[in-house]
C-alpha positions as a Markdown table, in Angstrom:
| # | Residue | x | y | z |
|---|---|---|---|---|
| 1 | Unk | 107.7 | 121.1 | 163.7 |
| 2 | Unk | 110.7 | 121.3 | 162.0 |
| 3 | Unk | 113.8 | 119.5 | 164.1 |
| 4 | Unk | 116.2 | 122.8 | 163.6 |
| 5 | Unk | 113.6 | 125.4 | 164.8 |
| 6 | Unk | 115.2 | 126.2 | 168.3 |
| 7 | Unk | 118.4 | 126.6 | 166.6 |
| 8 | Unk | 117.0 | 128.4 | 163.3 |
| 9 | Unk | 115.3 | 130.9 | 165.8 |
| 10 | Unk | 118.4 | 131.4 | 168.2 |
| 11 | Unk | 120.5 | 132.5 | 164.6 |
| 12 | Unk | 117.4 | 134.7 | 164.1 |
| 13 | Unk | 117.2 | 136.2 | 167.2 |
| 14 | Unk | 121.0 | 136.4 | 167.3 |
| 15 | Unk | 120.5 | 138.6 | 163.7 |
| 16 | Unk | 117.6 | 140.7 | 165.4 |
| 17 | Unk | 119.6 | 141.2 | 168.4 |
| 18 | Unk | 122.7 | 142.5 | 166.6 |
| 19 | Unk | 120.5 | 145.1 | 164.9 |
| 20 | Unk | 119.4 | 146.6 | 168.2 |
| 21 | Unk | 122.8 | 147.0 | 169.6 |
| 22 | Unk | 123.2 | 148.8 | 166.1 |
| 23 | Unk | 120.4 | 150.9 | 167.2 |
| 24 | Unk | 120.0 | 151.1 | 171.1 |
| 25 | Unk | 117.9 | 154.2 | 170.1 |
| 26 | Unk | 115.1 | 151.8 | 169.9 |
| 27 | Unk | 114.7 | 151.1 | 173.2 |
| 28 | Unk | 116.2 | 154.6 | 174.6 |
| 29 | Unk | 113.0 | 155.6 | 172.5 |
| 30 | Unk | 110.8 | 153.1 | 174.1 |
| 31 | Unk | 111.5 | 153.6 | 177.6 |
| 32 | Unk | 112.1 | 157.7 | 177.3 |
| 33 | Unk | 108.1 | 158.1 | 176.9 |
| 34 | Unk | 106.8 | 156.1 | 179.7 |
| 35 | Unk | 109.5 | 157.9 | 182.0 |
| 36 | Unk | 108.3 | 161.2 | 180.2 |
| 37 | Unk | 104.8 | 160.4 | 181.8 |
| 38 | Unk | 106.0 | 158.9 | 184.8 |
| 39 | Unk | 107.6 | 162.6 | 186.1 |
| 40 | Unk | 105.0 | 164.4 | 184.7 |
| 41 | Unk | 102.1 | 162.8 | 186.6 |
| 42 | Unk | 104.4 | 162.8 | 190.0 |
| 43 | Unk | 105.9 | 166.2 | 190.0 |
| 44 | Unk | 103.2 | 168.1 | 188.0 |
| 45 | Unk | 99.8 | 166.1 | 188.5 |
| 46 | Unk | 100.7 | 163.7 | 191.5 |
| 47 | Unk | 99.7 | 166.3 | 194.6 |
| 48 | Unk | 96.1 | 166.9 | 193.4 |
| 49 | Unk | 95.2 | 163.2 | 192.5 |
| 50 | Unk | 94.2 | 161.2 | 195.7 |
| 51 | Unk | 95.0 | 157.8 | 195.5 |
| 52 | Unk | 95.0 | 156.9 | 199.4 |
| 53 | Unk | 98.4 | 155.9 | 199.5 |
| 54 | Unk | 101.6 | 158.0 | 200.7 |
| 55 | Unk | 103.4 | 157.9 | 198.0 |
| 56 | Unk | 101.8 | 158.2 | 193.9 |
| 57 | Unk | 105.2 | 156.8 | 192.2 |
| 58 | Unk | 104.2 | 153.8 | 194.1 |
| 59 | Unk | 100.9 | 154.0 | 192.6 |
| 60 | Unk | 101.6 | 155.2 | 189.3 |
| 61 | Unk | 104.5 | 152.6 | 188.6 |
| 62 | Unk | 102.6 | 149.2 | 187.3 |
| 63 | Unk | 100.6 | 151.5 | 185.0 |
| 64 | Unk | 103.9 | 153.4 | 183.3 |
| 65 | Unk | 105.3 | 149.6 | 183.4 |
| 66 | Unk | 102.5 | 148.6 | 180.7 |
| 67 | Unk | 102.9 | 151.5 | 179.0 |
| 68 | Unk | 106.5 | 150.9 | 178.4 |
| 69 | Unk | 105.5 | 147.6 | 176.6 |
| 70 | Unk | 102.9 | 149.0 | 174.7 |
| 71 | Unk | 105.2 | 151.3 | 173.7 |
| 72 | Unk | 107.7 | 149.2 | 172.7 |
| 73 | Unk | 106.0 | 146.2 | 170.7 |
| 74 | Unk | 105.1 | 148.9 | 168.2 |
| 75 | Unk | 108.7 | 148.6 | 167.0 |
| 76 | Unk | 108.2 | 145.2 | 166.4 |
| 77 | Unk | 105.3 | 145.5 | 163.8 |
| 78 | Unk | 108.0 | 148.0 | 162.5 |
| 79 | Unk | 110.8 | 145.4 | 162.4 |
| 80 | Unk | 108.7 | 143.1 | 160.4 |
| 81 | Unk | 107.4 | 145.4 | 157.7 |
| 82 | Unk | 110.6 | 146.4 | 157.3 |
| 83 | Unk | 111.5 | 142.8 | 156.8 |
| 84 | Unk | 108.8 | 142.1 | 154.2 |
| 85 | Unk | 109.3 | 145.0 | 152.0 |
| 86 | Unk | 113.0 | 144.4 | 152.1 |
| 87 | Unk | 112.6 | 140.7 | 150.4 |
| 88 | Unk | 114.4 | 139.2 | 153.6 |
| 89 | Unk | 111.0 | 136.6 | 153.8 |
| 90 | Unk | 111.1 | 135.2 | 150.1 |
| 91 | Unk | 114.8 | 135.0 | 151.0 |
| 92 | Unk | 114.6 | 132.7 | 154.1 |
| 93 | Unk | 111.9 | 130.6 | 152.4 |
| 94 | Unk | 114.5 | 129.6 | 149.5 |
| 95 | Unk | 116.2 | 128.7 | 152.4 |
| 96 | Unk | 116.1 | 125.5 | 154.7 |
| 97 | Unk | 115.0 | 127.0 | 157.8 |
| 98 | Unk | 111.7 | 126.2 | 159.8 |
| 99 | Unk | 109.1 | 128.8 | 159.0 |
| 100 | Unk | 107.8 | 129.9 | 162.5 |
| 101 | Unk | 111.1 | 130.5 | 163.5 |
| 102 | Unk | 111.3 | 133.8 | 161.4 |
| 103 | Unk | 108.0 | 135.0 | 163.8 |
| 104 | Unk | 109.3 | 133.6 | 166.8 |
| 105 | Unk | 112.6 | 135.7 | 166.5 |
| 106 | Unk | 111.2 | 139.1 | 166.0 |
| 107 | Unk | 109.0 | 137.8 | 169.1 |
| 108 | Unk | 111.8 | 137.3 | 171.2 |
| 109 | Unk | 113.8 | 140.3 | 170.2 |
| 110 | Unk | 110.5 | 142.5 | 171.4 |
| 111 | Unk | 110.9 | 140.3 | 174.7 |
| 112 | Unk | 114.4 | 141.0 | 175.5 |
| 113 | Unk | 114.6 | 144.9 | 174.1 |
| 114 | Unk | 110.9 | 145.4 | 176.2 |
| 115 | Unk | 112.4 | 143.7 | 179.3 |
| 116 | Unk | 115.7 | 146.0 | 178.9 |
| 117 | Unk | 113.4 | 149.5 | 178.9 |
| 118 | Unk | 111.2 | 148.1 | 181.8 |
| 119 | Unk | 114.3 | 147.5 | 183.8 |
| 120 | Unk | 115.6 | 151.2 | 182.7 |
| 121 | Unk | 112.0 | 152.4 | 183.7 |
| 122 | Unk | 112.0 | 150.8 | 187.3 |
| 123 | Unk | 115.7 | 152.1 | 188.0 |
| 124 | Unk | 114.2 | 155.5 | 187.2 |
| 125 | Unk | 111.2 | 154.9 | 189.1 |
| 126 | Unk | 114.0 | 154.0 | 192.1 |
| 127 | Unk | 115.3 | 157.4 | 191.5 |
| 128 | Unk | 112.5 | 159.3 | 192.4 |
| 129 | Unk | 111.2 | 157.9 | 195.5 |
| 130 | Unk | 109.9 | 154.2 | 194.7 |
| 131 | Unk | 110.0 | 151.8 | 197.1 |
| 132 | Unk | 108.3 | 148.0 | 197.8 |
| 133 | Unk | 108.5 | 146.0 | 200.5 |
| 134 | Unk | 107.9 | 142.9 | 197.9 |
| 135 | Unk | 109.7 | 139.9 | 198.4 |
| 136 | Unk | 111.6 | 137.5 | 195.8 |
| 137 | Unk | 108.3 | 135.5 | 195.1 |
| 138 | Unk | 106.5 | 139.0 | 194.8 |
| 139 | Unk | 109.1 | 140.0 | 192.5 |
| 140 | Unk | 109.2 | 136.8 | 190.4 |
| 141 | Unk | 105.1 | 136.8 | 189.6 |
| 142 | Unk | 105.5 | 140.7 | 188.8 |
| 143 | Unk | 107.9 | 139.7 | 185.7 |
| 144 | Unk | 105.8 | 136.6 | 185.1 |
| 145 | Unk | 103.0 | 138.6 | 184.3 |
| 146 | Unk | 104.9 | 141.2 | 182.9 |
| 147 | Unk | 106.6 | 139.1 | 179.9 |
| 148 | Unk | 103.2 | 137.2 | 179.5 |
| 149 | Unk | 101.5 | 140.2 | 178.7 |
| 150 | Unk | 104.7 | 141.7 | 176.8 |
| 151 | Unk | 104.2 | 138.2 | 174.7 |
| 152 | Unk | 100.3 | 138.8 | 173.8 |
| 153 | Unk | 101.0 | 142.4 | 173.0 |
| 154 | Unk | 104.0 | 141.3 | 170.5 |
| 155 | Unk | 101.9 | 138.3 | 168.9 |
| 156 | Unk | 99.1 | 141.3 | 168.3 |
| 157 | Unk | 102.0 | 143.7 | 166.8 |
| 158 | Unk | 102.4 | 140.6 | 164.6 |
| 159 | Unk | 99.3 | 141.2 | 162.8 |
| 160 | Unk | 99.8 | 144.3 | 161.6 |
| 161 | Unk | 103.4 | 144.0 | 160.8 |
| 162 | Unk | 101.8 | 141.1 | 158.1 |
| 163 | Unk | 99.0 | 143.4 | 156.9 |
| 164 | Unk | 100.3 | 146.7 | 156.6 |
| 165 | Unk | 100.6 | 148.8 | 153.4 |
| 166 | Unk | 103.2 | 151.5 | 155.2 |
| 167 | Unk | 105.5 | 152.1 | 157.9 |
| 168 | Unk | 103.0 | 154.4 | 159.7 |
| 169 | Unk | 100.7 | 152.0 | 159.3 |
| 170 | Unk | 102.8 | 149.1 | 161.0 |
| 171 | Unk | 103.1 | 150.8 | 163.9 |
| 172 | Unk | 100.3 | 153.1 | 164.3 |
| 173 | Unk | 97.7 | 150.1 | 166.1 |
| 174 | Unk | 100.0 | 150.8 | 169.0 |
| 175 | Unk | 98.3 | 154.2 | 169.7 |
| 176 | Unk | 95.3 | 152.8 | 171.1 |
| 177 | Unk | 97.1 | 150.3 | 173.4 |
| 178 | Unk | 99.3 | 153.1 | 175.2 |
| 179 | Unk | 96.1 | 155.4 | 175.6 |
| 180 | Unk | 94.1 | 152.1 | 177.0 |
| 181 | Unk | 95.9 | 153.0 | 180.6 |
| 182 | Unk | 94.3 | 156.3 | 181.1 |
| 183 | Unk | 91.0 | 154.9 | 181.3 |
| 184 | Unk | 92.0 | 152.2 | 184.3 |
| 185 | Unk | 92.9 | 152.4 | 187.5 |
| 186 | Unk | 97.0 | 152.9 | 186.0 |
| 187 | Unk | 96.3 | 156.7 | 187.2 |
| 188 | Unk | 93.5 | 157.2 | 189.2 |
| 189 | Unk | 91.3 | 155.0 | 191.7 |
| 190 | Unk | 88.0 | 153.9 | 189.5 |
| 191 | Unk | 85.9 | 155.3 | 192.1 |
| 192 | Unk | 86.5 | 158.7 | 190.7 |
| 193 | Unk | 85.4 | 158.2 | 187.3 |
| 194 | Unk | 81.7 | 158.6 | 185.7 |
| 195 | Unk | 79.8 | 155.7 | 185.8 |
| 196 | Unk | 80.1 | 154.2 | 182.4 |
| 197 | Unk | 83.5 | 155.6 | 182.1 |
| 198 | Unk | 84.1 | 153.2 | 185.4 |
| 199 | Unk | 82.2 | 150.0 | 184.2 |
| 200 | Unk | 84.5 | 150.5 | 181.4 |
| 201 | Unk | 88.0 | 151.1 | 183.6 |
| 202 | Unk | 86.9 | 148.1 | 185.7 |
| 203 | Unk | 86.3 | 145.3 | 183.0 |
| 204 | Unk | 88.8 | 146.1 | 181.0 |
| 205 | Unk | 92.5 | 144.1 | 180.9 |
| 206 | Unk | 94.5 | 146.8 | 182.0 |
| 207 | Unk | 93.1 | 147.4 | 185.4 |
| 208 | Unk | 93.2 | 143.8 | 186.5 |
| 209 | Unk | 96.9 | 143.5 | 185.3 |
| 210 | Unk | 97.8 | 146.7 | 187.2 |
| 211 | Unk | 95.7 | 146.1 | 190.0 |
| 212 | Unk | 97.8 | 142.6 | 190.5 |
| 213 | Unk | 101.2 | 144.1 | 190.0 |
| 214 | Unk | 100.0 | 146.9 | 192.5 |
| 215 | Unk | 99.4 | 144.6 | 195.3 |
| 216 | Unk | 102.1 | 142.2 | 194.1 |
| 217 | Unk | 104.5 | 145.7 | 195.3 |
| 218 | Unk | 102.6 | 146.0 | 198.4 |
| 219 | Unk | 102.4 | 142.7 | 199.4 |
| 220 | Unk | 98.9 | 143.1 | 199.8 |
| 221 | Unk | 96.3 | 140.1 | 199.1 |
| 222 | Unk | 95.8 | 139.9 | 195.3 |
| 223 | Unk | 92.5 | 138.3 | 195.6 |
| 224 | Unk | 91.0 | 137.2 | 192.4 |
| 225 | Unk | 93.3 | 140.2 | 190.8 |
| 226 | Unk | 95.7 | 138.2 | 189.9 |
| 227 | Unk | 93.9 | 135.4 | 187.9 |
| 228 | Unk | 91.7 | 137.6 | 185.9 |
| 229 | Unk | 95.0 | 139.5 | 184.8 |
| 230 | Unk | 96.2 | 135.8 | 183.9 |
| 231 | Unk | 93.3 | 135.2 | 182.0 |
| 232 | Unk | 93.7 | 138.6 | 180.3 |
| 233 | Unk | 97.4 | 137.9 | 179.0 |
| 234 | Unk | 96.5 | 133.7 | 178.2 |
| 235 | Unk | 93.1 | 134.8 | 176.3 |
| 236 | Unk | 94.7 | 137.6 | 174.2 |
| 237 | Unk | 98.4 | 135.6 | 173.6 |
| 238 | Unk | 95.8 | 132.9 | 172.3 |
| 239 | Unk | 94.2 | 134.9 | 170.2 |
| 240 | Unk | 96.6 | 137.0 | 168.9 |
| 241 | Unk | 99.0 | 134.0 | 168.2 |
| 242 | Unk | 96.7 | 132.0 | 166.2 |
| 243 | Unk | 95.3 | 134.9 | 163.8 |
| 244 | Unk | 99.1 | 136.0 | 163.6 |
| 245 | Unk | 100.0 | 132.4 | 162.6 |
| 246 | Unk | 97.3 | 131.8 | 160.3 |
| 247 | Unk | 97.9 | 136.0 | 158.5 |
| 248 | Unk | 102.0 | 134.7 | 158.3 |
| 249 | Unk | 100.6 | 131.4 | 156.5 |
| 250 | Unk | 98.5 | 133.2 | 153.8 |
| 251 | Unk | 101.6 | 135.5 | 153.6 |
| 252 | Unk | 104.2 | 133.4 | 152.3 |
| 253 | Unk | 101.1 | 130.3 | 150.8 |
């Protein structure tokens, strides 16, 4: 690994930061949908949908929570197109700065801007009625889990950002990943659904991840919750980083 990488990606990340506060539209944008959903589901949908719990902001928080970073790493297959198609990569090669680092920034900058709207999200969420009796620890392994699955979403929004022949292209993968809450138990309890509609909710990442934050707020036993959510966020981050690190090498080869 090249001896200047930490402080070739800090200068990237400080370049990919300053373009954001250019911009905070970016992640008014991001966090405005999940908060969109988040009142529409408690003040229009919330009273019919039983969740056997007093209040459904309670429930309905850790799914919005992965929506907001679904929403919000498509910005970072934007970012990098962008980047492509505007020469800055042939540019940085000519220059002497590790490669990775150029990857490593744009993941970073999706880490900070996604951890800004799920703060803004939460303080809404506050707003309306949410409260948990979690303590420090609680609080700690919620944004542990959090920015490890915020960090195996962005290395995914990688891929594309490589590949892609447009803009709409770059960012449209995303789609799939914000509608992959609505068929887990983000909304509504499992129990209610079809049967293969529920084998599907139930063995799917989403669930497990919200299923762990949930009780995480509650301070209820996680049970096996919590590692199978782990697993989840380590199996795609794997995944996702090496096929994003293998597309970047082919890129600039």
């Amino acid at each position: 690994m090249n001896r200047h990488f930490l402080g070739d990606t800090a200068a990237l990340l400080g370049r990919s930061l300053r373009h954001i506060g250019r911009s905070p539209d970016t992640i008014i944008t991001t966090a405005i949908m999940p908060i969109a959903f988040m009142l529409l589901f408690v003040y229009v949908f919330g009273g019919a949908i039983e969740t056997g719990t007093d209040s459904y902001v309670n429930y309905l928080l850790p799914g919005i929570l992965l929506i907001t970073i679904a929403s919000g790493i498509s910005y970072t297959a934007y970012r990098l197109f962008l980047d492509i198609q505007g020469g800055i990569f042939e540019r940085f090669q000519s220059m002497p700065i590790a490669r990775s680092a150029v990857l490593w920034a744009h993941v970073l900058t999706s880490l900070v801007a996604n951890l800004v709207s799920l703060v803004v999200v939460v303080g809404v969420a506050l707003l309306i009625g949410f409260r948990s009796g979690a303590g420090v620890l609680d609080w700690l392994a919620v944004a542990g889990i959090l920015v490890l699955f915020t960090l195996a979403l962005t290395w995914l929004a990688v891929i594309p950002g490589l590949t892609a022949t447009s803009v709409d292209g770059a960012s449209a993968f995303s789609y799939p990943l914000i509608l992959l809450p609505f068929v887990s138990s983000a909304f509504v309890p499992t129990g209610s659904m079809p049967g293969p509609v529920r084998a599907f909710a139930e063995h799917q990442p989403v669930t497990a991840i919200v299923d762990a934050i949930r009780h995480l707020f509650t301070r209820q036993p996680v049970g096996t919750d919590i590692w199978v959510a782990l697993a989840w966020c380590v199996g795609i981050l794997a995944v996702a980083y090496l096929v994003a690190g293998l597309t970047y090498r082919r890129r600039v080869s």
